[in-house]
N, C-alpha and C positions, 0 to 999 in steps of 0.2 A: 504494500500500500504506500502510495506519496501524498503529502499535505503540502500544498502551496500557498503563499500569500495571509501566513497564521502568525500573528498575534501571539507571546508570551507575556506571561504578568510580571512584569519592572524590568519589559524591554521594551525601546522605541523600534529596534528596526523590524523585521516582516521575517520570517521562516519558513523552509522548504523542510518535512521531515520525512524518513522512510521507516516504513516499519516490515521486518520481514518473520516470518513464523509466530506472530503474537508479540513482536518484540521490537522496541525502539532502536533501528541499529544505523540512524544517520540524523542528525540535529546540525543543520547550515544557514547560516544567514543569508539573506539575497539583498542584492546591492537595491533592485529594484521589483516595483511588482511584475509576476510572471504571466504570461498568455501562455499557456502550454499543456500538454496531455498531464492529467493527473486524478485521480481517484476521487479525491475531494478538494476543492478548491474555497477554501474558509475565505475568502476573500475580503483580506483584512479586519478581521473578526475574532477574538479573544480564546484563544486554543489554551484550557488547563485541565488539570488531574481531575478526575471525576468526582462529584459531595460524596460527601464520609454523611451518612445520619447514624449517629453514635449513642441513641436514646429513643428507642422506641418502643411500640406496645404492639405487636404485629397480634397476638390472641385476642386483645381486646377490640380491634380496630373494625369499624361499621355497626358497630355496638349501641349508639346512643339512641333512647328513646326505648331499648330494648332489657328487662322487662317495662322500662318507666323509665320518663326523665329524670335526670337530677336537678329539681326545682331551685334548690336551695346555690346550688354552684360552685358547694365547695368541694375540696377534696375527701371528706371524710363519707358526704352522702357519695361520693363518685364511686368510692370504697366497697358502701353499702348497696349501689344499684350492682354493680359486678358483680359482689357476692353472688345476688338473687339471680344472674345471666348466668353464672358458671354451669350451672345445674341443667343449663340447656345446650350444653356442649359437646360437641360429637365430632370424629375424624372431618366429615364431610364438612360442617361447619366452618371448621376452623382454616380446614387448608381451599374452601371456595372462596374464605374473605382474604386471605393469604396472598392468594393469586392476585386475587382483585385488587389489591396495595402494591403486589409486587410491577404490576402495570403502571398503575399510578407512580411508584418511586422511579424505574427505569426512566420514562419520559419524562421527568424531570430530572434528569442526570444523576440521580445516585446508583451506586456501584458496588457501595459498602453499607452494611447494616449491621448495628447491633441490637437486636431484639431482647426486653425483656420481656419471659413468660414467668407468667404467676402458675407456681408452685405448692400453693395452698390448697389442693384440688388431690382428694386421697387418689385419683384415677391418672392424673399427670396428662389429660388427653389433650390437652392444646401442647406441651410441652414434644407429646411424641408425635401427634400433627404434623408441628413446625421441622421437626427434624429429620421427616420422612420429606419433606421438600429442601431440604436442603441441596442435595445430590441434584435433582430437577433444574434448580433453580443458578445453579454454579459457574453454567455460563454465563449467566448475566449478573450474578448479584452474588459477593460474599457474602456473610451470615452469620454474626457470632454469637449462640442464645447462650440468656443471659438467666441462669435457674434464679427467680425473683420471687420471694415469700411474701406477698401482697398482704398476707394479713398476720403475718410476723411469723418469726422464728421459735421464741420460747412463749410465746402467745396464740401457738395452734397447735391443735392436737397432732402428734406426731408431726411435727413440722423439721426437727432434726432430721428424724427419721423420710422425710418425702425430700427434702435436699441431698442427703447424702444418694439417696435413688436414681433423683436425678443426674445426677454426673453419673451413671449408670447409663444413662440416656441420653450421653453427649453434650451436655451441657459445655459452652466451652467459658465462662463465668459465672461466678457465685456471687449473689446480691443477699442484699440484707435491708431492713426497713427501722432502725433501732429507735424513729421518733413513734414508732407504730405501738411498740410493744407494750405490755399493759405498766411498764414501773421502769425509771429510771435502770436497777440494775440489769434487770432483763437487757433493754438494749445495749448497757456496755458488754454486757456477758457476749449478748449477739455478733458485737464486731468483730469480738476478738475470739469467738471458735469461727465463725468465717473466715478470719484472718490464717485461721492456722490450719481450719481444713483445704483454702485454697493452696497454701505452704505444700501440702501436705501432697496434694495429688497436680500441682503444675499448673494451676487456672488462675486467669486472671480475676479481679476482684471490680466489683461495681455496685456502690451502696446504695440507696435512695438516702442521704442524707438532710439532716434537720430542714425537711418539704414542709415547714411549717412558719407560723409567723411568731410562735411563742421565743421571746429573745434568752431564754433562760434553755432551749434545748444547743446543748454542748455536743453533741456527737462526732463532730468534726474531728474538734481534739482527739477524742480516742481515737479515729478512726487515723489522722494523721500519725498519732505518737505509737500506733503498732504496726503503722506501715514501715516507720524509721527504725525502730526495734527490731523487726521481722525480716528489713531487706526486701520485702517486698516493694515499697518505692513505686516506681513510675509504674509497675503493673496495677495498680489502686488507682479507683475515680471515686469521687464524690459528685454524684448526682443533685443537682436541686440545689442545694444548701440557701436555701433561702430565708432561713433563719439569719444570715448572716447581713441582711438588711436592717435585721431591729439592735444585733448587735453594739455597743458603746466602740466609740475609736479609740480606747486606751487597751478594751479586751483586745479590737482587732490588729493595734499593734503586736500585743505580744505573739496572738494567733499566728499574723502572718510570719512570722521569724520560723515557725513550728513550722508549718504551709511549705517553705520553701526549703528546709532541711528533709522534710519528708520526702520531696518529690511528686507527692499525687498529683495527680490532676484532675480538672472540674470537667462538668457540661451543666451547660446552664440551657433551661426552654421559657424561652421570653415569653411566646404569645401567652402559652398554656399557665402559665407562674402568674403572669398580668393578670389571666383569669380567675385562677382559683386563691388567690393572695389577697390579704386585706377583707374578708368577707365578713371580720367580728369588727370590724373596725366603723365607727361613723365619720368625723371625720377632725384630721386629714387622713384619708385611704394611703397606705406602704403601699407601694410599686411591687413589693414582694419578689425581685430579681434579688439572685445574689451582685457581690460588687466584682463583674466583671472587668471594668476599665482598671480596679485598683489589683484583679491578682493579674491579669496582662501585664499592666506596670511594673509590678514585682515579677515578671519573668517567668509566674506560673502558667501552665498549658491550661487553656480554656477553649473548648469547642461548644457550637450548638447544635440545640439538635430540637426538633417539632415535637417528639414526647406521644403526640395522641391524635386520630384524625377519627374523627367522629364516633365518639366512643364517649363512655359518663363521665370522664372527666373534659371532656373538651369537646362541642358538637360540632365543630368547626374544624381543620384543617383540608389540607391541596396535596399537599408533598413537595410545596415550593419552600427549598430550605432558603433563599433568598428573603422572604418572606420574615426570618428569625433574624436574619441581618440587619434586617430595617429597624424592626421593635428593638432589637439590642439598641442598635447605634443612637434611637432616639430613645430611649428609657434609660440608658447609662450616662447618657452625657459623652455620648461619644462621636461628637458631629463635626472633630477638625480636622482639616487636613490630610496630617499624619495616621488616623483615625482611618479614611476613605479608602488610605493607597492599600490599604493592608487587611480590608475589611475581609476578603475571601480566604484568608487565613482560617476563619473563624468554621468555617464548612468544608474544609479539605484539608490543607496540611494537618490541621490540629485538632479533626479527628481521625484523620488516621494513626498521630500521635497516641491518643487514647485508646486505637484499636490494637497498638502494638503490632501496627503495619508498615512502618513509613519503611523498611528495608526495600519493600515491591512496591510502593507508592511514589508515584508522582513522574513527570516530564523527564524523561534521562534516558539516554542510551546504555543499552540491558535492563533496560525494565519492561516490565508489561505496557503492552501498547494499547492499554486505558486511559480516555480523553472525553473531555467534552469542549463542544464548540459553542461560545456562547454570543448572542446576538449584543456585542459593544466591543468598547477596544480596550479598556481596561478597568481595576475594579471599582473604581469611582462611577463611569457607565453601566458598569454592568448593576450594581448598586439602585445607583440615582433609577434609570428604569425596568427593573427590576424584570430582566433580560431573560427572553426565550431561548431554551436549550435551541441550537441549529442542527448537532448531530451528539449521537454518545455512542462511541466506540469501545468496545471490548476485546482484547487480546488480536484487535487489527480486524474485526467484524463489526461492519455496523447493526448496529441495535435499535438507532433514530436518527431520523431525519426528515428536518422541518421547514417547509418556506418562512422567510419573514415574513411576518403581515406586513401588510400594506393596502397603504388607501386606495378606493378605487374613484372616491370623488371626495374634495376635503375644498376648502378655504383657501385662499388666500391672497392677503396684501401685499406682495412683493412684485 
């Protein structure tokens, strides 16, 4: 395959690349743009590594409304509508809405998934669902599930016992929920047999962390200070933490010192935090994001990710992770400059970071020849209009490919 007339992000000039057997094996500059036979012609248009979505709920997903709305909006009734859906869950279910997302995510450029299944469920049938598409799904989409205890760890009846099962069943990370659980100790106890059963058998680690607005849940800490104990480090994410908005800035001083000796790293989901955040509050209403712009600034990896697409906790989502860029940029105060050039960081490098992929990820000669093509020239446009994929390529096969729109009768005073 050849790319002509392509666009890198924090380069001016234009690119010709080849890719041969699934693989990047020529990256050249061209003096000028080319008229000439070639596979695909990006014709000056924003060629980068494909979105990483590093938080998501692939069992729950097409769920809302299903048995009931969540009237209320918050997290905890979203909790309680799931429950009451679980019960109506069956192979066929799980992997027709499966499919139906995995559509949806491809034509928006993503390429990478981290999926959390909920694991509170004595039959594990969404968890062996999702894993029986895995295989299917592998040319298009990697797939990391994520054994997730929705309704706690030492807060469900044999709940040890359905996680340890679960990595029995592929799971390739172990989550945890410790604002969930029914007592302060319970959740420390949580983090740290997670900590040591993922030690234990080679899985990475991904918490639901302090998803709350109560400024008095600490989880963080433990979860930081056994990741640095343990060695564990950058295989550890903290989810959510959006506890960390009601926080004092003398705690998150000292916090962050911890934060960045540990290593972890965050994902944060704007829309869905916007929404379910601040719901006991009258007013002023918490934004309820964690502080994205301050652990960026301290050098800590921060990715986002969409979390929920019409399911009880959120009845809204696309699978446009561009979409989380925007709410970030304006809900953190992240709207200069410096801010813009770097914004697509936030949905590709760094969550492949958090997938503990970036070895096969991204733009390079010997890499996988995974790309997408997006309608601007770079990420401030692609940004500001919040840009239709043009192509997404996998292993040197296209997957999509899409006319720009365009007007067919418009205005104008010029």
């Amino acid at each position: 395959m050849k790319i002509i007339n392509a666009r890198l992000r924090h380069h001016q000039e234009l690119f010709t690349l080849h890719c041969s057997n699934g693989i990047f094996t020529q990256i050249e500059k061209q003096p000028h743009p080319l008229k000439e036979p070639s596979d695909i012609d990006a014709n000056e248009q924003l060629l980068c590594a494909p979105f990483v979505e590093p938080h998501i709920h692939l069992d729950a997903i097409f769920t809302a409304s299903e048995p009931r709305w969540n009237h209320s909006g918050t997290l905890f009734e979203g909790i309680e509508c799931w429950a009451d859906r679980k019960g109506m869950l069956s192979t066929e279910d799980v992997q027709s809405r499966v499919l139906k997302a995995a559509e949806l995510l491809i034509n928006n450029g993503i390429q990478y998934i981290r999926a959390h299944v909920d694991v509170t469920d004595q039959t594990l049938t969404a968890l062996k669902a999702i894993t029986a598409l895995k295989k299917k799904l592998s040319p298009y989409l990697d797939i990391q599930i994520v054994a997730f205890p929705q309704e706690g760890i030492f807060s469900f009846p044999e709940g040890k016992k359905l996680m340890i099962e679960a990595l029995e069943h592929e799971a390739d990370v172990i989550g945890a929920i410790p604002h969930y659980e029914f007592t302060r100790e319970y959740g420390v106890e949580s983090v740290k047999w997670v900590m040591e059963l993922a030690k234990q058998h080679n899985k990475l680690v991904d918490v639901h962390c302090d998803e709350i607005d109560d400024e008095n849940s600490h989880f963080l800490e433990v979860l930081a200070t056994t990741a640095l104990e343990t060695g564990m480090k950058e295989k550890v994410t903290a989810s959510h933490t959006v506890a960390m908005h009601s926080y004092n800035n003398a705690y998150c001083s000292k916090l962050f010192r911890l934060l960045k000796m540990s290593g972890i790293q965050f994902v944060s989901c704007p829309t869905e935090n916007t929404h379910l955040q601040g719901r006991f509050d009258c007013f002023p209403k918490r934004r309820g994001i964690t502080r994205i712009k301050e652990l960026r600034e301290s050098g800590i990896n921060v990715a986002l990710a969409q979390d929920s697409i019409q399911d009880p906790w959120y009845s809204l989502g696309n699978g446009k992770l561009l979409r989380q860029v925007d709410f970030a940029l304006h809900t953190c105060h992240m709207m200069g400059y410096d801010d813009f050039t770097n914004a697509l960081d936030f949905i590709t490098e760094n969550g492949a970071r958090v997938m503990n992929i970036s070895e096969e990820y991204g733009i390079g000669i010997g890499k996988p020849a995974n790309f997408i093509i997006l309608q601007g020239t770079d990420d401030i446009s692609v940004i500001r209009e919040q840009a239709d994929i043009l192509w997404s390529v996998r292993k040197g096969n296209i997957l999509v490919e899409k006319q720009p729109a365009k007007f067919l009768k418009t205005v104008s005073f010029s």
